[in-house]
C-alpha positions as CSV (number, residue, x, y, z in Angstrom):
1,X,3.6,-29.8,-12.0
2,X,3.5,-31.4,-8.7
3,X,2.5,-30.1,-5.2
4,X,6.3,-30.2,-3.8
5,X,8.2,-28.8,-7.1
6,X,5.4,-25.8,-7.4
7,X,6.2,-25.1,-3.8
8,X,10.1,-25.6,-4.2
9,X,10.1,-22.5,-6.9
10,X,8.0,-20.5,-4.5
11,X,10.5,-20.8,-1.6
12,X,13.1,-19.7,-4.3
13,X,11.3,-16.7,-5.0
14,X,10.7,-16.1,-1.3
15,X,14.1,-16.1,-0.3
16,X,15.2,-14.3,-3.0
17,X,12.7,-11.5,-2.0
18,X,14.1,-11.9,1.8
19,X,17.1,-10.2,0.8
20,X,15.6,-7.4,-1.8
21,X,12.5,-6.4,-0.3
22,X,9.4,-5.3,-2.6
23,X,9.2,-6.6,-5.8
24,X,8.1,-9.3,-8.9
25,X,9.0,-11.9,-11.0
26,X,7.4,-12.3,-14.4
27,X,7.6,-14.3,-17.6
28,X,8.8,-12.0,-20.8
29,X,5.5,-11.1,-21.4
30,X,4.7,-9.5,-18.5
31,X,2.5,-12.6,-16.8
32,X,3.6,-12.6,-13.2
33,X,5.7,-15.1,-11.8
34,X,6.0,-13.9,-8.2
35,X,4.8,-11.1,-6.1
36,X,6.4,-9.8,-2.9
37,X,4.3,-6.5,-1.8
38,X,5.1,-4.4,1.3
39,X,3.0,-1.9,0.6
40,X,-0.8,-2.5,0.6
41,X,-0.9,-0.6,-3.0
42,X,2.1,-2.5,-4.4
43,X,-0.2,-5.8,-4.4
44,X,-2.0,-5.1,-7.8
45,X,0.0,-2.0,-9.3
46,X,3.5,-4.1,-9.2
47,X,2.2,-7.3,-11.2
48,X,0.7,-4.4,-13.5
49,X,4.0,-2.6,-13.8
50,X,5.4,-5.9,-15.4
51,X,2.7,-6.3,-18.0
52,X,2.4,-2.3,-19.0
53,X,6.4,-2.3,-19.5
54,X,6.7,-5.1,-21.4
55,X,3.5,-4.1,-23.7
56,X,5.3,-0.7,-24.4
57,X,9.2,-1.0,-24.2
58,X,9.4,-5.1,-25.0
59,X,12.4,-5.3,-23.0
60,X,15.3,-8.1,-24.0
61,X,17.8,-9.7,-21.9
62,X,20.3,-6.7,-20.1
63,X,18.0,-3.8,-20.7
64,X,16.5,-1.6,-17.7
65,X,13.6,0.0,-17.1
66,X,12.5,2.6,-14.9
67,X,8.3,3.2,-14.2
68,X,6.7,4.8,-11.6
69,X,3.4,6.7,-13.4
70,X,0.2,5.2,-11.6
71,X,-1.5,4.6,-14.3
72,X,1.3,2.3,-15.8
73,X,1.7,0.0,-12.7
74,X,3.3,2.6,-10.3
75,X,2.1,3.3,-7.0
76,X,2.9,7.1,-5.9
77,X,4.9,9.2,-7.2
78,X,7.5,9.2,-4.9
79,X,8.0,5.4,-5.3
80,X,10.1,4.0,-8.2
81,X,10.1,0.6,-10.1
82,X,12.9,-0.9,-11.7
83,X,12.9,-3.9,-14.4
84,X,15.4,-6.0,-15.5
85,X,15.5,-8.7,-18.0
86,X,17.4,-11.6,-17.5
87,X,18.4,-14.2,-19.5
88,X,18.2,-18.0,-17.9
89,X,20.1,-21.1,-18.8
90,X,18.7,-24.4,-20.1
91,X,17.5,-26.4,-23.2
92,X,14.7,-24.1,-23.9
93,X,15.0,-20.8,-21.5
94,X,12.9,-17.9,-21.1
95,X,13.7,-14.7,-20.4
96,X,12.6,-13.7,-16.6
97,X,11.7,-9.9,-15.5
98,X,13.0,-8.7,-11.8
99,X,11.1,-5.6,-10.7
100,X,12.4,-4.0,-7.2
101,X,10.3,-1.3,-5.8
102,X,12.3,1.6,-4.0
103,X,10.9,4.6,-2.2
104,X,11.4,8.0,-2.2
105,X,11.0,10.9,0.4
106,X,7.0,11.4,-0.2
107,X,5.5,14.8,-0.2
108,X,1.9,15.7,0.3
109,X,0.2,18.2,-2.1
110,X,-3.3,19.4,-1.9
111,X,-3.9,19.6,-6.2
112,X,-6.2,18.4,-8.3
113,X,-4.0,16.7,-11.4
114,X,-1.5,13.8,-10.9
115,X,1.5,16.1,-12.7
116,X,1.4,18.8,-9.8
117,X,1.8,16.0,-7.6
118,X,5.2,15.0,-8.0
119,X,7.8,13.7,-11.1
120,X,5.7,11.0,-13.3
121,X,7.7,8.6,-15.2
122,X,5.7,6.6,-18.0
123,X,7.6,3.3,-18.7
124,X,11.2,4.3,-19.6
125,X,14.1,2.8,-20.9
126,X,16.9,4.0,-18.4
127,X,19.5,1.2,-19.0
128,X,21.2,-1.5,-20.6
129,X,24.0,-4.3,-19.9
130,X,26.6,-2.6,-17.2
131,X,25.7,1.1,-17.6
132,X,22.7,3.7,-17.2
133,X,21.6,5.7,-19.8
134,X,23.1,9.1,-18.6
135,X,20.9,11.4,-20.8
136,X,18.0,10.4,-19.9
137,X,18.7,10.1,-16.5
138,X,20.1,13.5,-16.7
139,X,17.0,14.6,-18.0
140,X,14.6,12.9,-15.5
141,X,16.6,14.6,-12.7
142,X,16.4,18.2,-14.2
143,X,12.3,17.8,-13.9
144,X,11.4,20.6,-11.3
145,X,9.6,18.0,-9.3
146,X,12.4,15.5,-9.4
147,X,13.4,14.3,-5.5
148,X,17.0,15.6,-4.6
149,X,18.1,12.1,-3.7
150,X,16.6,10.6,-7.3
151,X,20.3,10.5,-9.0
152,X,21.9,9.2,-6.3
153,X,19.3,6.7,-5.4
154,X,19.3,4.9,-9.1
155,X,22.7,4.8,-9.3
156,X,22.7,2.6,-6.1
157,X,19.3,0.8,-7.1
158,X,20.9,0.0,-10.2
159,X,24.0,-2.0,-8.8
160,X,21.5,-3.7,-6.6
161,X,19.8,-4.7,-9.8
162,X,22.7,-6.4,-11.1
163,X,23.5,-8.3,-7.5
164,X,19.4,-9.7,-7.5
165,X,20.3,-10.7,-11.2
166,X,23.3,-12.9,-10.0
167,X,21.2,-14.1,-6.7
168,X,18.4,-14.9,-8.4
169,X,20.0,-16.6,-11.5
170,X,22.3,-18.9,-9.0
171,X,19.3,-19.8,-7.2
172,X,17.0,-21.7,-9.7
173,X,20.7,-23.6,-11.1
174,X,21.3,-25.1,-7.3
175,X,17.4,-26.2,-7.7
176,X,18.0,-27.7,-11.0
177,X,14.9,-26.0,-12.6
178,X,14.0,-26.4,-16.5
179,X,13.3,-23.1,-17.0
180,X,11.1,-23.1,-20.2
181,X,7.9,-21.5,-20.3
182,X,5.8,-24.8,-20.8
183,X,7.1,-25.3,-16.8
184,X,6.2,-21.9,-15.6
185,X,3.1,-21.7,-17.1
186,X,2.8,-25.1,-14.9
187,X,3.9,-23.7,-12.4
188,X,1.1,-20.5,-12.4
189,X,-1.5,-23.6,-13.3
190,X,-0.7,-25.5,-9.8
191,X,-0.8,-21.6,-8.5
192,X,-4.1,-21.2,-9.5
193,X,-5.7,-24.5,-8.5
194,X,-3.9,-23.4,-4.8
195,X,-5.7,-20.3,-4.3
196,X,-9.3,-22.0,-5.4
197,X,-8.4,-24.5,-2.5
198,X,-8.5,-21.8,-0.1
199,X,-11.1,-20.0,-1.4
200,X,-13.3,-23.4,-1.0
201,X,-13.1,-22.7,2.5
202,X,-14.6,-19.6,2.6
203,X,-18.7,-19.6,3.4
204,X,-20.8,-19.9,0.4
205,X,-23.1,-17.1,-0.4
206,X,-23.3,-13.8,-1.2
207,X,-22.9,-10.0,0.9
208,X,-23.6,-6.6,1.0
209,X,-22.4,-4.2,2.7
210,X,-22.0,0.0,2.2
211,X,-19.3,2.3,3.6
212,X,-18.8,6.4,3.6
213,X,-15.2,8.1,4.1
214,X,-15.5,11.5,6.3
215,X,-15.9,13.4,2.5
216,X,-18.4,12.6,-0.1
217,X,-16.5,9.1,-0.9
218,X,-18.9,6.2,-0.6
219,X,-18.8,2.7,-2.0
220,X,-21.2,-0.5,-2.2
221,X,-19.3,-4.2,-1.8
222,X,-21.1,-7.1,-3.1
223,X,-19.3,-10.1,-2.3
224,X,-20.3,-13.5,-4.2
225,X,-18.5,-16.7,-2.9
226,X,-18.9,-19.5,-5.4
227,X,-16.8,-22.2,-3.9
228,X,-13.0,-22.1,-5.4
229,X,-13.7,-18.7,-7.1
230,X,-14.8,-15.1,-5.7
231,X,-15.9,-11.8,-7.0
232,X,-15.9,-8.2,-5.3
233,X,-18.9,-6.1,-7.5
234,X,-18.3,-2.2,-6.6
235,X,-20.7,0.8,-6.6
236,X,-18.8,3.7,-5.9
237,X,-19.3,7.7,-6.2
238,X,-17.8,9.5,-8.6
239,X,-14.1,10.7,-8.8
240,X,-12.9,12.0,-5.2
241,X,-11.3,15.4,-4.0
242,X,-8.9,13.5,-1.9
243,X,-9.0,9.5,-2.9
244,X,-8.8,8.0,-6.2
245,X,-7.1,4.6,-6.8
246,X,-6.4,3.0,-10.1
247,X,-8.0,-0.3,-11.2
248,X,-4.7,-2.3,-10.4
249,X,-4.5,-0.8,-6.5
250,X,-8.5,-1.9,-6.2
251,X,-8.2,-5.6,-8.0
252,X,-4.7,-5.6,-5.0
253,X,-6.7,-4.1,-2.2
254,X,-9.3,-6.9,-2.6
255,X,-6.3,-9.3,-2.9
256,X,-4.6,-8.6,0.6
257,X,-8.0,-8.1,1.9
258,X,-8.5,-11.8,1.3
259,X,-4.9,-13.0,2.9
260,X,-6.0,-11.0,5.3
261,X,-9.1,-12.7,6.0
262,X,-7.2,-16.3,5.9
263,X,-4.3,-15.2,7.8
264,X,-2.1,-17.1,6.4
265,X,0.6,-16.9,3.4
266,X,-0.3,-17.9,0.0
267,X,1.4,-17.8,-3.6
268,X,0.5,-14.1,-5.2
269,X,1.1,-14.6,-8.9
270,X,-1.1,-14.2,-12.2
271,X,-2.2,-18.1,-11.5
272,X,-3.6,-17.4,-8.5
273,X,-4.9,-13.5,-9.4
274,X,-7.6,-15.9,-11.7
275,X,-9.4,-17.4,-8.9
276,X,-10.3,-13.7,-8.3
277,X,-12.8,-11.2,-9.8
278,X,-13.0,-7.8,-9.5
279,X,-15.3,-5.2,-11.3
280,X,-15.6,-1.6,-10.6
281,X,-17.7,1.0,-12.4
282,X,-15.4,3.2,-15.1
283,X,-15.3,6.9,-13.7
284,X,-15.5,6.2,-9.9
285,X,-12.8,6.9,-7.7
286,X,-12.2,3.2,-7.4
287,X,-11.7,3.5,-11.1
288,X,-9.5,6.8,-11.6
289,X,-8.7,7.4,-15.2
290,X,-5.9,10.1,-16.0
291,X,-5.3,13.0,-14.5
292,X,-6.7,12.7,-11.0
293,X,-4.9,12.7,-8.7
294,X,-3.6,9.6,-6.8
295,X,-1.5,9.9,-4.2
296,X,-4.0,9.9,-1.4
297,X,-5.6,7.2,-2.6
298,X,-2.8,5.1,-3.0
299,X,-1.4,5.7,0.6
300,X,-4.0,6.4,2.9
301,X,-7.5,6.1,1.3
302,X,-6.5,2.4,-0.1
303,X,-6.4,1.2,3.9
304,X,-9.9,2.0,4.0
305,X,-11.2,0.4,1.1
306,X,-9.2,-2.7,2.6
307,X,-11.0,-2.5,6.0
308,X,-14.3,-2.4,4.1
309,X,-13.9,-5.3,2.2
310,X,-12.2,-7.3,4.9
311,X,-15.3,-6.4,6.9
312,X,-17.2,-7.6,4.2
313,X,-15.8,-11.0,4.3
314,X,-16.3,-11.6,7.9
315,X,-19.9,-10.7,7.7
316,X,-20.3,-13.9,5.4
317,X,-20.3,-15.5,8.5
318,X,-21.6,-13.4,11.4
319,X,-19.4,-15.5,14.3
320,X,-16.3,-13.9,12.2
321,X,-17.6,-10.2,12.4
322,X,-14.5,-7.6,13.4
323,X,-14.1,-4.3,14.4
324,X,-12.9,-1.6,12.4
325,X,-10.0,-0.5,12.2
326,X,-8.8,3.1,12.1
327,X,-6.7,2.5,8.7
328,X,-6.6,5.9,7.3
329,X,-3.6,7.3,9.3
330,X,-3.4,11.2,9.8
331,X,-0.8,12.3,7.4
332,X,1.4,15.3,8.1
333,X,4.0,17.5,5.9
334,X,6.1,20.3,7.2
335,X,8.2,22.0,4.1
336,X,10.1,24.3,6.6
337,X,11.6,28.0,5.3
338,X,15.3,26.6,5.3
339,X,14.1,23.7,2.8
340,X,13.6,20.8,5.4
341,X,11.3,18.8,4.7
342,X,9.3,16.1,7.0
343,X,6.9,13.5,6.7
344,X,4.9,11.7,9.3
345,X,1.8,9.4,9.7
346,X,0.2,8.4,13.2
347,X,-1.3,5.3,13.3
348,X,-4.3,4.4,14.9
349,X,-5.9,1.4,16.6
350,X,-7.1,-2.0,15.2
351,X,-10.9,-3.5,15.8
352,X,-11.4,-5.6,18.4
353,X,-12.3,-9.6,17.3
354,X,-14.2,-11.9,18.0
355,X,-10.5,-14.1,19.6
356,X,-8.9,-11.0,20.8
357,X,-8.5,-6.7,21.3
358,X,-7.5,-4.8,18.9
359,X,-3.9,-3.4,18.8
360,X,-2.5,-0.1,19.5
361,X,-1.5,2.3,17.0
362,X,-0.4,0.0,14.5
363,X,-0.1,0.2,10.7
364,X,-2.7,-3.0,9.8
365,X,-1.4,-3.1,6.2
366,X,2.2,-2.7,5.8
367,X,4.8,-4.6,7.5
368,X,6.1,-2.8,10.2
369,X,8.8,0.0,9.5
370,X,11.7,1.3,12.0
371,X,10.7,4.6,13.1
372,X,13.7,7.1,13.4
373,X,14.7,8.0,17.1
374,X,13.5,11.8,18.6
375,X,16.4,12.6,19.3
376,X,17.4,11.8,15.6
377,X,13.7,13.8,14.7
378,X,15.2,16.6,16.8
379,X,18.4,16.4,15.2
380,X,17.6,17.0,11.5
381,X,14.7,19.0,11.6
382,X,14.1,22.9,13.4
383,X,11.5,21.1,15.6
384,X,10.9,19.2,18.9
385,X,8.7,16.5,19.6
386,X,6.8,17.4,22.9
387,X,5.5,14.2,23.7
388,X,4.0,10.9,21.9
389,X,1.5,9.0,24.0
390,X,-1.5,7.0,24.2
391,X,-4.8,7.8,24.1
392,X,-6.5,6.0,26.3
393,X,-9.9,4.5,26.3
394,X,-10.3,5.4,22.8
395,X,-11.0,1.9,21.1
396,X,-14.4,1.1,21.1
397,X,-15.6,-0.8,24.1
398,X,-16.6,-4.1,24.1
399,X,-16.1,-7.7,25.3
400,X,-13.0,-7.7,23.2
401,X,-12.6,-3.7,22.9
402,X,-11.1,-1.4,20.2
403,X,-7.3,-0.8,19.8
404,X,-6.7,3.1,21.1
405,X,-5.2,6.0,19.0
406,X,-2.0,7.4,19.7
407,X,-1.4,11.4,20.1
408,X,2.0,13.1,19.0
409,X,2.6,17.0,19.4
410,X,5.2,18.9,17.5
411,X,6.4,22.5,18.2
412,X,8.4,24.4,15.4
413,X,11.3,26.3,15.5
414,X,11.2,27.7,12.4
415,X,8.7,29.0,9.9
416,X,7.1,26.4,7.9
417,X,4.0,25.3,5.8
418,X,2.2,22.5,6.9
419,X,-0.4,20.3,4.9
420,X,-2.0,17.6,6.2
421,X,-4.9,15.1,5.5
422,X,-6.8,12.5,7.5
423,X,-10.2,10.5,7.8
424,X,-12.5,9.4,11.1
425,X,-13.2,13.1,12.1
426,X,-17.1,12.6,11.4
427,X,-17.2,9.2,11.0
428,X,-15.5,7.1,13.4
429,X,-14.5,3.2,13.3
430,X,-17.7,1.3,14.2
431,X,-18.0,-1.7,16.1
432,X,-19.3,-5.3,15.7
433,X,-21.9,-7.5,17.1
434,X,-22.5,-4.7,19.6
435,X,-19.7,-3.1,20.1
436,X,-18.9,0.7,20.6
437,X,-17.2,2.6,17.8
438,X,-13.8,4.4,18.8
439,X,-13.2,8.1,19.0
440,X,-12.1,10.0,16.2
441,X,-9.6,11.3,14.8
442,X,-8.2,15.0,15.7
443,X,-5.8,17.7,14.6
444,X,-5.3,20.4,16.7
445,X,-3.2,23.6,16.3
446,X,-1.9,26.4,18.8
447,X,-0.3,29.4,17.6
448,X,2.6,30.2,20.2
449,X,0.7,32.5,23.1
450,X,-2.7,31.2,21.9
451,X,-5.4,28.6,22.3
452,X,-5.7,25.5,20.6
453,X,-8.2,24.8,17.9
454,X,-9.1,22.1,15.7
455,X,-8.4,22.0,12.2
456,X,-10.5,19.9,9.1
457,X,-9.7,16.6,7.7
458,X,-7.1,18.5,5.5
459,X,-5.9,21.7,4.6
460,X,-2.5,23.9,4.8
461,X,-1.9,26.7,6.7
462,X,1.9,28.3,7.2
463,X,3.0,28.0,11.0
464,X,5.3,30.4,13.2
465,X,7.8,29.8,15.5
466,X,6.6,28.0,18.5
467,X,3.5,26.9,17.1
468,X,2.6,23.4,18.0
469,X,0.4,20.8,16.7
470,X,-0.9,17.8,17.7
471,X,-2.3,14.6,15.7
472,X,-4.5,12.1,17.4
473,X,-5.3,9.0,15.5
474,X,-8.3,7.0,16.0
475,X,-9.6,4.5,18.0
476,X,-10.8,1.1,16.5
477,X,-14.1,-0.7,16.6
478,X,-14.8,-3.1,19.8
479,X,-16.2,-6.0,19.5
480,X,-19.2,-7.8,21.3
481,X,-21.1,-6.1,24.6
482,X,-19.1,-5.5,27.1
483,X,-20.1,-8.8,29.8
484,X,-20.7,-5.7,32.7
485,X,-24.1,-5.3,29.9
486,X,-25.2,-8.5,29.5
């Protein structure tokens, strides 16, 4: 396959993904055709959710599946994945799977096996042709842990199923495509020799480089760059209290790390995923193995994993050291006595660079989300949002300093139990090529009449009326002395 027809299909599956958000495209086997992540963790569980599916359930053309169990290519638990096979048109056709990833509301629970952590659905045969599989979706829904909104929700997820089918299948006729597999396997082929391009421009050589997270989570990154081809080794501790990610999310986190690192968009697809070598140790909590727990791991401890292997990369050249970013965002959940229920995350500044400062509370990771209003906030929940602001001065300084925190402070009207969970209270984001690390992060509580005090990483503790509690996020690395020290 040529340069210009392997970058045709791409801009098909790009624009096709414009109007359906997160998702994949794979052959009927499960190889990945297309990926389209918005979610760091999405990156290697989603392409992994095509091939587990189709080892198990061998879907055929009009059937529906439902999958959202991390260790079968699901993310968290509160995050579902539906597949669709569809059948395409030409001399010799092949099947095509659409996967669209849909969230949930996500709750945080402090427990120590993945089934007190939510509703975990293995792969699952939920539909076929026009209709859903009432029973079993009847079934799924009567689970104790099953979200309110889950019935609902798939009903509507399914109909937008059916509308990707039609957009998607329309899409590749206009282009004219022969859709056999001998020109899709072409297609991941041209994918492949792509990716190894950019690679070739990385520095040759190899790196090593060690991390701790504010618990007894470590790990050792040894990256060898071979010219078209790259591999991440791993040493890491053993299974964490808080963090454990899956295979799939670490092989994804070292994937984005890398786009990252080029800034720039390339192809994601099982062509280009075999430029690219992972290999972590079995047992570690880079390597979680069923039952631990993963949803931690899989939205807050996978952001610093990512900032330690971009960090890694740069330091293969020393003129493209960075910052560190304050990735792990302070995470809080208030389950309030009425049966309210909120969710928050306060993000925390960027490291500065060796071109530019770091940014202010931003999510590095994810594309950026609309925040709800706090009036809106103050609306649907027995709470008030005393003030969001800045923290100032809290990015490491520098000659290109650290991006600050951000502080928000809540006060309840109601009684509720709060649980919460954050990183960079001991350890805070370090700087680069002598720059200052940022400050850390902080939870603070006040019990109404009384003084303030500063809670751990993570807990839960129930709160009265007119408590209030504040979350500070973290500062990021700066970069370079400041020229004043010079």
């Amino acid at each position: 396959m040529n340069l210009y027809n392997a970058q045709s299909l791409a801009q098909v599956f790009q624009t096709f993904f414009s109007k359906f958000g997160s998702g994949a495209i794979g052959l009927h086997d499960g190889t990945c055709l297309h990926l389209n992540p918005e979610y760091l963790s999405d990156y290697g569980t989603l392409p992994q959710a095509l091939e587990v599916t189709q080892k198990y359930l061998k879907l055929q053309p009009g059937q529906v599946a439902i999958v959202n169990d991390p260790y079968s290519g699901g993310n968290i638990l509160s995050t579902v994945t539906l597949i669709l096979c569809v059948e395409t048109q030409g001399p010799k056709p092949t099947p095509l799977l659409i996967a669209l990833r849909k969230p949930l509301r996500p709750h945080l629970r402090h427990v120590t096996n993945v089934e007190e952590e939510g509703l975990r659905i293995p792969p699952t045969l939920i539909g076929s042709k026009n209709e859903i599989f009432e029973d079993i979706l009847s079934a799924i829904s009567n689970h104790p842990l099953c979200p309110d909104e889950f019935t609902r929700n798939i009903n509507t997820w399914f109909q937008e199923l059916k509308k990707a089918e039609k957009n998607l299948l329309l899409s590749l006729k206009m282009r004219n495509f022969n859709l056999s597999r001998t020109f899709f396997q072409s297609y991941l082929t041209s994918c492949y020799q792509m990716m190894r391009s950019h690679i070739e421009d990385l520095p040759l050589g190899e790196v090593i480089e060690s991390f701790k997270l504010d618990g007894d989570e470590s790990l050792q990154l040894n990256i060898l760059s071979r010219g078209g081809e790259i591999t991440f080794e791993f040493q890491a501790s053993n299974p964490s209290k808080r963090y454990n990610l899956t295979d799939s999310a670490t092989f994804g986190t070292c994937l984005a790390a890398l786009l990252a690192y080029f800034e720039k968009p390339l192809v994601l697809n099982s062509g280009s995923f075999r430029a690219i070598k992972v290999n972590t140790p079995s047992l570690s909590w880079l390597s979680a193995k069923y039952p631990s727990p993963t949803f931690l791991g899989m939205s807050s401890g996978i952001h610093g994993v990512a900032s330690s292997i971009l960090h890694t990369l740069c330091t293969l050249g020393q003129e493209n050291s960075i910052g560190t970013s304050a990735t792990i965002a302070p995470i809080i959940d208030l389950e309030f006595q009425s049966g309210a229920h909120f969710f928050d995350t306060v993000y925390g500044g960027s490291g500065g660079t060796p071109n530019e400062p770091g940014q202010v509370g931003i999510n590095f990771w994810e594309r950026n989300k609309l925040s709800p209003s706090i009036e809106d906030l103050e609306n649907r929940f027995p709470m008030i949002v005393d003030r969001i602001t800045l923290r100032k001065s809290t990015g490491g300084s520098g000659e290109n300093p650290g991006g600050s925190g951000v502080a928000k402070t809540f006060r309840v009207f109601e009684p509720a139990t709060m649980k919460w969970s954050g990183d960079n209270l001991k350890i805070r984001p370090s700087g680069a090529n002598g720059g200052m690390s940022g400050t850390e992060t902080e939870f603070n509580l006040k019990p109404s009449g009384k003084k303030s005090e500063k809670l751990n990483s993570f807990g839960s503790l129930p709160l009265n009326i007119g408590d209030t509690i504040t979350i500070k996020s973290a500062g990021g690395g700066g970069w370079g002395k400041e020229k004043a020290q010079e």
